[in-house]
Each structure stands twice: as C-alpha cells, then as structure tokens.
Backbone as CSV, one residue per row, in Angstrom:
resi,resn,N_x,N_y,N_z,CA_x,CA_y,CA_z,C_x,C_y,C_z
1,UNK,150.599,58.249,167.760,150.424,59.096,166.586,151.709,59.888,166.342
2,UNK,152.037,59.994,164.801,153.330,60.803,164.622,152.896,61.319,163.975
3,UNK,153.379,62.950,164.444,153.548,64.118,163.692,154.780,64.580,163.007
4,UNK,154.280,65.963,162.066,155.231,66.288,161.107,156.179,66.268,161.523
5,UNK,156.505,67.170,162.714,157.793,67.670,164.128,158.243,66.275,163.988
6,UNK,157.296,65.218,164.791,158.456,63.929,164.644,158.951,63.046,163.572
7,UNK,158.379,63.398,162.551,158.825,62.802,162.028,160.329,63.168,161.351
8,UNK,160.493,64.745,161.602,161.799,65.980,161.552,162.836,65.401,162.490
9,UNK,161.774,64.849,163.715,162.766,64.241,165.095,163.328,63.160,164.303
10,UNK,162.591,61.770,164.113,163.347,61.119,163.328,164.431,61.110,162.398
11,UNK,164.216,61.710,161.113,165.346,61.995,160.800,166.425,62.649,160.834
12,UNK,166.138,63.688,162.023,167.104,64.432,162.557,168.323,63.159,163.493
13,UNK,167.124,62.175,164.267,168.263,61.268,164.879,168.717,60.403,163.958
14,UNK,168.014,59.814,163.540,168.182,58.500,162.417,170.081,59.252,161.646
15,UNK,169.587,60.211,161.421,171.033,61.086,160.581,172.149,61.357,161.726
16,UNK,172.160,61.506,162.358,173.135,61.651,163.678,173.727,60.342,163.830
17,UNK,172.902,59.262,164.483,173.737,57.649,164.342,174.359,57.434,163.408
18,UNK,173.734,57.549,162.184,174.440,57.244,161.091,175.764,57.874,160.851
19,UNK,175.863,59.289,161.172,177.343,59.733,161.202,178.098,59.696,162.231
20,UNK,177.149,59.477,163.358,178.563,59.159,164.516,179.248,57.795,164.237
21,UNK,178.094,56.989,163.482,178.956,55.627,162.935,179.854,55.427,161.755
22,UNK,180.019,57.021,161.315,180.950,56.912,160.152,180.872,57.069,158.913
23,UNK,178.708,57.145,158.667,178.438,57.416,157.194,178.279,59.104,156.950
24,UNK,179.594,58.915,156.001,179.957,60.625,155.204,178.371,61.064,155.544
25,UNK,177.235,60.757,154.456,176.724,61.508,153.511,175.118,60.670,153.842
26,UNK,174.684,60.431,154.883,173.696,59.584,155.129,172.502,59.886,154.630
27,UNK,171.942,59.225,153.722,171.131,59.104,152.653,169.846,58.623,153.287
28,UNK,168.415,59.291,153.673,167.226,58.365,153.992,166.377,58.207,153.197
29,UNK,165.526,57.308,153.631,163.937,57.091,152.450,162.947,56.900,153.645
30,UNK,161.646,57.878,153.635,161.091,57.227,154.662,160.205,56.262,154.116
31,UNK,159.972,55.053,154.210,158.823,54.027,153.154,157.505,53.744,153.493
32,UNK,157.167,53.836,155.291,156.391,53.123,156.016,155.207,54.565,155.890
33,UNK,153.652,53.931,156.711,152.632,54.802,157.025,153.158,56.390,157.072
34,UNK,154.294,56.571,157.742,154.472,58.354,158.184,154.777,59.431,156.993
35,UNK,155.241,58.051,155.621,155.979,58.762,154.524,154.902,60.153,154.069
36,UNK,153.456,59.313,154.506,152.218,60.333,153.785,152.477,61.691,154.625
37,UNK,153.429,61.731,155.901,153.737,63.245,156.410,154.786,64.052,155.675
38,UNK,155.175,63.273,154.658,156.042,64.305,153.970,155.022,65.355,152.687
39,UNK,154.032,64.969,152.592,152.567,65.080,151.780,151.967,66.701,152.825
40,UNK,151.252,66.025,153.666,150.625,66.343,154.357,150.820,66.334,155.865
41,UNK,150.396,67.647,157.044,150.503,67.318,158.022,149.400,66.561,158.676
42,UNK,149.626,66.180,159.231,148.984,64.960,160.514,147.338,65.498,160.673
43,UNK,147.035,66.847,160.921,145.880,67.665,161.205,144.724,67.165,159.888
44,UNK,145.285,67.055,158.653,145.011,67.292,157.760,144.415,65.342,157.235
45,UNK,145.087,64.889,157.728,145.160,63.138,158.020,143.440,62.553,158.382
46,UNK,143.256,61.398,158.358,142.492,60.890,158.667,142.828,59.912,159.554
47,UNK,142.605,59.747,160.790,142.725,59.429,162.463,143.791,58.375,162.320
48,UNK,143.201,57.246,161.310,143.927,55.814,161.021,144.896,56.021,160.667
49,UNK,145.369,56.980,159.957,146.694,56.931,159.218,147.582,57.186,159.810
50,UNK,147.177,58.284,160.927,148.263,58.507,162.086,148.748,57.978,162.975
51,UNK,147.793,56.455,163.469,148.197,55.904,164.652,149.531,55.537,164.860
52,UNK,149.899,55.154,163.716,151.307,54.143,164.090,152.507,54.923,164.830
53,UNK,153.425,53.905,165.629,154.260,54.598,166.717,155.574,54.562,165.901
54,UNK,155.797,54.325,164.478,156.707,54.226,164.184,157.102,54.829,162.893
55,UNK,158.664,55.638,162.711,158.603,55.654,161.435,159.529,55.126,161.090
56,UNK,159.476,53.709,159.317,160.241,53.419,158.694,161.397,53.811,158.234
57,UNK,162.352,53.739,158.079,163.765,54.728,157.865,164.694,53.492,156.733
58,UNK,164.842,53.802,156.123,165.463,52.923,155.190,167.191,53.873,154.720
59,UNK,168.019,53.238,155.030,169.548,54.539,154.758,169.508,53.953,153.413
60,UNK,169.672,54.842,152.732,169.867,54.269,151.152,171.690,54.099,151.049
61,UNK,171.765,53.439,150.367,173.186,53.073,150.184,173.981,51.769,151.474
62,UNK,172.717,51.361,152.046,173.063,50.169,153.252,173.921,49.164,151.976
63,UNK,174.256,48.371,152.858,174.821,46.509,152.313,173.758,46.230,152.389
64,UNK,173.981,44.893,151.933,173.304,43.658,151.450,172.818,42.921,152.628
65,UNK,173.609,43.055,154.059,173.348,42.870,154.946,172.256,43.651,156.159
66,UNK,171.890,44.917,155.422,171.266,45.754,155.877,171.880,46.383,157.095
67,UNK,172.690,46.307,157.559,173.823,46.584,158.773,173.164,48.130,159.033
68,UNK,173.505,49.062,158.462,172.840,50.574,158.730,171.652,49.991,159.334
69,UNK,170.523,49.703,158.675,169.026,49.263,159.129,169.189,48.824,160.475
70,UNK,169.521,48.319,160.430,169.802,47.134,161.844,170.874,48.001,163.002
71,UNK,171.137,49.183,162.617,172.070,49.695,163.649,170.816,50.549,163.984
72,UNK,170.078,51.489,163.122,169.093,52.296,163.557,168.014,51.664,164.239
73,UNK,167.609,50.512,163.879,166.825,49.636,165.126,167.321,49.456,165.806
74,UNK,168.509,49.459,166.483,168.946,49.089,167.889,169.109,50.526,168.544
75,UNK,169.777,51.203,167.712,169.444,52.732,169.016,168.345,53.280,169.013
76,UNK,167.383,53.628,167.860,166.454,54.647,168.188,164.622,53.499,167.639
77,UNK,165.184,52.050,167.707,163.863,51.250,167.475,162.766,51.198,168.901
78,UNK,162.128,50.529,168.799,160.702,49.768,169.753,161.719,49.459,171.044
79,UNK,160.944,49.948,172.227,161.571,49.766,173.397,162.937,50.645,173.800
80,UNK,163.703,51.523,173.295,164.624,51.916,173.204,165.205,53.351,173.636
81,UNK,165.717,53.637,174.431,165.492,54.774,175.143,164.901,55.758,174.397
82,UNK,165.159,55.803,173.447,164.776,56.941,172.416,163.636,56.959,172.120
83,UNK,162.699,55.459,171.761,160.854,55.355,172.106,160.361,55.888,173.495
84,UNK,161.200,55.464,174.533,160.552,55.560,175.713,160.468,57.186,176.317
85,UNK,161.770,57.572,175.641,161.362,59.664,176.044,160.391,60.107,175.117
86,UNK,160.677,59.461,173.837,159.716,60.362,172.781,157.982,59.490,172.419
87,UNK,158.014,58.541,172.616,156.949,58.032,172.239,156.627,57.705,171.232
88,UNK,157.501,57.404,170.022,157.359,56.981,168.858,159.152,56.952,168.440
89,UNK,159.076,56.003,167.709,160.142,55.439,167.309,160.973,55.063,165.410
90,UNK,162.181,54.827,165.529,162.342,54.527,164.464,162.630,53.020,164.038
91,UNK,162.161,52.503,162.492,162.110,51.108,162.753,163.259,51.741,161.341
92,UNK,164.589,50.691,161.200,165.134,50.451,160.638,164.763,49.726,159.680
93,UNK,164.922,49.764,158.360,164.591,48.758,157.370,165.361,48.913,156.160
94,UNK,165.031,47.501,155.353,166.077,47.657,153.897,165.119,48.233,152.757
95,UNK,165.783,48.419,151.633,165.242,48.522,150.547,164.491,47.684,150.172
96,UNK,164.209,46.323,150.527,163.557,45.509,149.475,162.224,45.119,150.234
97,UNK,162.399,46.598,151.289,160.782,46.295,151.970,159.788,46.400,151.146
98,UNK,159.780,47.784,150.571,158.387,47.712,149.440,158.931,47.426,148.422
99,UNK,157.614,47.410,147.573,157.500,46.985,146.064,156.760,48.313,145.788
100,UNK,157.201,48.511,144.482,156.876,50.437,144.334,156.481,50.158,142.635
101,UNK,155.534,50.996,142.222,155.396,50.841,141.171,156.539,51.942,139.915
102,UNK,156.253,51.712,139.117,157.242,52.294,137.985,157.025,53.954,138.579
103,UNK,158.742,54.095,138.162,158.687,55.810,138.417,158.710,56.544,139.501
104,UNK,158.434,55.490,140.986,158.176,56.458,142.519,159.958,57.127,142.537
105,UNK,160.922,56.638,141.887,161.969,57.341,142.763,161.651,58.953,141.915
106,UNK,161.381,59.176,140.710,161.161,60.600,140.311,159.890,61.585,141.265
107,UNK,159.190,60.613,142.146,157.901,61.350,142.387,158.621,61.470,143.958
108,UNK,159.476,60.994,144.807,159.966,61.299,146.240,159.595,62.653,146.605
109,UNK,159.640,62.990,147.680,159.381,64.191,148.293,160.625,64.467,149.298
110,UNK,160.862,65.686,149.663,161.956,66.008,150.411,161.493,66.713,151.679
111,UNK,162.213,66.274,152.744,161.720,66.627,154.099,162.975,67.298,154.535
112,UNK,162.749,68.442,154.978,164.108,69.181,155.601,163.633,69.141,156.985
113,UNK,164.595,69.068,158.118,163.986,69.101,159.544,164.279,70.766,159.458
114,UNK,162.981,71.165,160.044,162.653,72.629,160.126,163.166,73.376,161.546
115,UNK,164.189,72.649,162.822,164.851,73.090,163.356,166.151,73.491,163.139
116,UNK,166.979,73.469,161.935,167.830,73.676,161.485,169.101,72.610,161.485
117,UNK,168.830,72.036,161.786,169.954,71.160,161.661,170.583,70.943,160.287
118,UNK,169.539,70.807,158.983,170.224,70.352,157.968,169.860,69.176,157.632
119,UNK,169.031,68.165,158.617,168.906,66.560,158.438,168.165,66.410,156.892
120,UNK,167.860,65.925,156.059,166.769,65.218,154.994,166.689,64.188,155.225
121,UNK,164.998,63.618,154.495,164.951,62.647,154.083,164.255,62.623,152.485
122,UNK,164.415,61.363,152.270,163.204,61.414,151.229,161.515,60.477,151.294
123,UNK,160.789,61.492,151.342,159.159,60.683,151.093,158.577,59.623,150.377
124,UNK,158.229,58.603,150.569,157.360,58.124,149.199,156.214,59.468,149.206
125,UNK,155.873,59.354,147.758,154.796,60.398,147.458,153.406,59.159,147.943
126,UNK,152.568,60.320,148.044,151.308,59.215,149.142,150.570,58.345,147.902
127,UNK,150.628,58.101,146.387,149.862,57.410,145.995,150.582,56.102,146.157
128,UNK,152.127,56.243,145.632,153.158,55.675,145.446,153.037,54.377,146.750
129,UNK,153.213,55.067,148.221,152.919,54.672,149.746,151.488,53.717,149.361
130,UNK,150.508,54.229,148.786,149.363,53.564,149.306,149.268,52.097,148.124
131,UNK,149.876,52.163,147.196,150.384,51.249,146.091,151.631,50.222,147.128
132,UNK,152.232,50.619,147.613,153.072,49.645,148.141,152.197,48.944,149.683
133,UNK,151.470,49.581,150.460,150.867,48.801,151.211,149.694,48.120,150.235
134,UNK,148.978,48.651,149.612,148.118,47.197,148.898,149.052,45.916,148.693
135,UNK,150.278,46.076,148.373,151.380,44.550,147.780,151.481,44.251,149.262
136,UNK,151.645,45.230,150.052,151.754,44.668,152.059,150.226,43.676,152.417
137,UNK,149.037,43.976,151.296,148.023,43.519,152.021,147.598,42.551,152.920
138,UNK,147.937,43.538,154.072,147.084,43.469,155.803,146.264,44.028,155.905
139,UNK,145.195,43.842,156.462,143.938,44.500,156.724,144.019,45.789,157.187
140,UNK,144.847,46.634,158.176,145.330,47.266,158.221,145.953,48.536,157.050
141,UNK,146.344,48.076,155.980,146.898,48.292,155.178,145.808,48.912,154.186
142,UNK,144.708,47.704,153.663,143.709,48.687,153.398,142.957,49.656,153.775
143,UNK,142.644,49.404,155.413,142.104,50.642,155.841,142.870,51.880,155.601
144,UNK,143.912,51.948,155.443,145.029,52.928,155.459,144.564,53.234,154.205
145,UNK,144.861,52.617,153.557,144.179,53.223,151.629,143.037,53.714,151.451
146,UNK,142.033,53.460,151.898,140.758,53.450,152.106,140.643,54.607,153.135
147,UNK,141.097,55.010,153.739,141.128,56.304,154.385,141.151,57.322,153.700
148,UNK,142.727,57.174,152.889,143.251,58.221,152.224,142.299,58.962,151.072
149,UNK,141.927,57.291,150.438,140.524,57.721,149.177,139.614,58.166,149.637
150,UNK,138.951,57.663,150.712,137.344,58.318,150.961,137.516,59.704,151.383
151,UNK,138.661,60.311,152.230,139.153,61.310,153.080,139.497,62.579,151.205
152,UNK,139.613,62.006,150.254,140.030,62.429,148.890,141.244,63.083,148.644
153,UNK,142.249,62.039,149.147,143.401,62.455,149.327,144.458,61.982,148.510
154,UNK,143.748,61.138,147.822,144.243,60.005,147.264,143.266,59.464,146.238
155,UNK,143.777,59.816,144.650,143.091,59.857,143.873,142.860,57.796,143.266
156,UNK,141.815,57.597,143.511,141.676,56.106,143.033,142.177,55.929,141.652
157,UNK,141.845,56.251,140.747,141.997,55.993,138.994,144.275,56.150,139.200
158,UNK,144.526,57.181,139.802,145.423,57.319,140.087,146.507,56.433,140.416
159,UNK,145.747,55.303,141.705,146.158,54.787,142.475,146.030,53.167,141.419
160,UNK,145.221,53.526,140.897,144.875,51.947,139.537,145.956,51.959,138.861
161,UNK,146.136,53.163,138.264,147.375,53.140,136.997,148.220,52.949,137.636
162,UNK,149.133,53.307,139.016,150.490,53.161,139.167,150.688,51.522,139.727
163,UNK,149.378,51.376,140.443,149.705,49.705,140.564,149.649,49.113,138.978
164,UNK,149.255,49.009,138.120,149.343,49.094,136.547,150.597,48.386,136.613
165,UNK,151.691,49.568,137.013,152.695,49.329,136.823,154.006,48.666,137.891
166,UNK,153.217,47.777,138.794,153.767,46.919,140.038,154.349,45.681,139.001
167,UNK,155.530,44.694,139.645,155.609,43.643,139.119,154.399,42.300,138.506
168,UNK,154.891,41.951,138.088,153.641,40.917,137.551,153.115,40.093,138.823
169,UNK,154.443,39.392,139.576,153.759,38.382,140.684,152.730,39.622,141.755
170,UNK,152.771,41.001,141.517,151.942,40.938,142.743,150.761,42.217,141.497
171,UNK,151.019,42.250,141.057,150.008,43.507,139.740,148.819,42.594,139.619
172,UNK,148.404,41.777,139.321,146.724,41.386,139.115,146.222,41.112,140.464
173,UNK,146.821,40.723,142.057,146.443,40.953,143.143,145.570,42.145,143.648
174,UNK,146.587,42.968,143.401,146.553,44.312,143.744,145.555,45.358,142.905
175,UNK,145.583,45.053,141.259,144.527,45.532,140.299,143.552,45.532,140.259
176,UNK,143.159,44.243,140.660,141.714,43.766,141.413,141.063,44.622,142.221
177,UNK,141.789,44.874,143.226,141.027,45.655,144.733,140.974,47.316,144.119
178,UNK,142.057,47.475,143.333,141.646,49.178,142.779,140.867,49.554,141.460
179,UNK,140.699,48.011,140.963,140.090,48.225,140.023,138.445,48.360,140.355
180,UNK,138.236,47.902,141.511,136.709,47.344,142.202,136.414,48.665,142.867
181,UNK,137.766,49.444,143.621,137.850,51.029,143.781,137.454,51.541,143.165
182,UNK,138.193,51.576,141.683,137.625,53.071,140.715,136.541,52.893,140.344
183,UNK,135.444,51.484,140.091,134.319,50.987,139.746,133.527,51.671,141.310
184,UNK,133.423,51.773,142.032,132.779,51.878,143.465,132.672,53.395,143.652
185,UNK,133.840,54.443,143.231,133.961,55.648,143.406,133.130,55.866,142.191
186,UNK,133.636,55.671,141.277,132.869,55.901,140.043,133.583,57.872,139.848
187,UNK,132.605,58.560,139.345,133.169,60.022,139.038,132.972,60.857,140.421
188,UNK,133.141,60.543,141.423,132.751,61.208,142.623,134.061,61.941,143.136
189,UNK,135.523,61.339,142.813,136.827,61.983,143.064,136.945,62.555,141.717
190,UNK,137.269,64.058,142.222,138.267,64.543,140.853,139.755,63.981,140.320
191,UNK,139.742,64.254,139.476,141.278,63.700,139.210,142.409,64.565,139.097
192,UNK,143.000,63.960,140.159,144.109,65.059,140.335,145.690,64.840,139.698
C-alpha cells in the first residue's frame, strides 16, 4: 500500500536521479493507481485502490526512446534497493502509456513533497485516472473504478462524458461499461 508520504518519497527520488543524471528541470506525471493520491489521502481510499506497490512516474520531456523512464526503473524500480528499504517502488514509464480523454492536461493536480525539498509532480485528476484504466481494461482495473464509484468518489455521469471524449478505437469499448454504470447508479450519486 502507498501512501501520500510515499508517494512525496517518490517523487522526491524519482527528481534526484533525474538531476544527478543531468536533467536541468525534471518534469513528472504521476499516471498509474497512486495518481488518485494526489486527490485524496490513502485513509480516505477504498482498500483496493491502495494496494499497489508501485508508483508510475512518467518524466515528461523523455525521448522517443524513453531513456529517462528506463533509467528510473533501474534505480528506484521492482527489486531495487530502493523497493527493498522502502517497500514500494517506482515504475518508470513513457507517455504513451495511457490514453486520456480530451482536456486531462488542464485538469492535472500538483503534488509538492511536503518535506521541503521542492520536488513536484503532476497528478492525473482521479476521473481522468479512472477513464484511462477502463482503456487498460484488466479486471483489476475495473475493480479500481468500481471502488472509486460505489466509495462516491468518483462521479459516474462524469466518468461517461470524459470517456465521451477517448479516441474512437477505444471510446465505444469503454462507453459501454459507463454507460451500463450511469444506467445502474441511476440518481443515487450527486453530481459533482
């Protein structure tokens, strides 16, 4: 389970490699399950959402080769001294992990690490997050959504319109399962 603190840990290290390797101005996105801690703390979570041992770290401004990504998985990824003191880890990744619907870069959230260092990152906002794991759909993935909604954290009608606006190859996939959502909730979530 990762908390707010670690997820502060994270990008506090994730930002350190990156400049001992030379990047001026190191730019993050967090994309994966933990992004919903830039939202909300962990307490506040529903059990599932917290399990995962990892948080996604995407350096914005990588190559094409993803080289940044791939440097932060080797120092602070799975198995890595840095999992094995802290117990949760960072997974390096590119941009073209998710698929985001229209508009998430205006809705980001900003994470300052609250020990002072200075580190940021940036959040997906949690509808945004739960729109890009439906296009991930793993079983997993829905429970994660399905948490967030029943837990009312995560407004369904909400979560319909921005997939609305997902690419075509994966938008009637994905429309389907939230459209069968907002039909199932019916007026029981407010709209937030």
């Amino acid at each position: 389970m990762v908390t707010r603190v670690q997820l502060e840990h994270a990008v506090r290290a994730a930002e350190r490699v990156l400049r001992d390797h030379g990047v001026v101005e190191p730019g993050l996105l967090i994309l994966g399950s933990q992004a919903v801690l830039g939202t909300w703390d962990a307490d506040r979570l529903p059990e599932i959402v917290t399990l995962s041992e990892e948080v996604d770290v995407c350096p914005l401004g990588d190559d094409d080769a993803e080289s940044l990504a791939t440097l932060l998985d080797a120092v602070l990824g799975e198995w890595s001294p840095f999992h094995e003191a802290h117990d949760f880890y960072v997974q390096g990744v590119g941009s073209r992990t998710a698929t985001l619907p229209t508009g998430w870069e205006k809705r980001l959230l900003t994470v300052v690490d609250s020990s002072g260092s200075g580190a940021t990152a940036l959040c997906l906002e949690a509808t945004d997050l739960c729109a890009a794991k439906l296009v991930a759909g793993r079983e997993k993935d829905y429970e994660y959504v399905s948490a967030l909604v029943t837990a009312g954290l995560v407004d369904p009608r909400l979560l319909d319109e921005r997939v609305r606006t997902l690419p075509d190859g994966v938008r009637d996939r994905v429309a389907g399962w939230t459209g069968a959502l907002v039909r199932r909730c019916g007026d029981e979530q407010p709209r937030r």
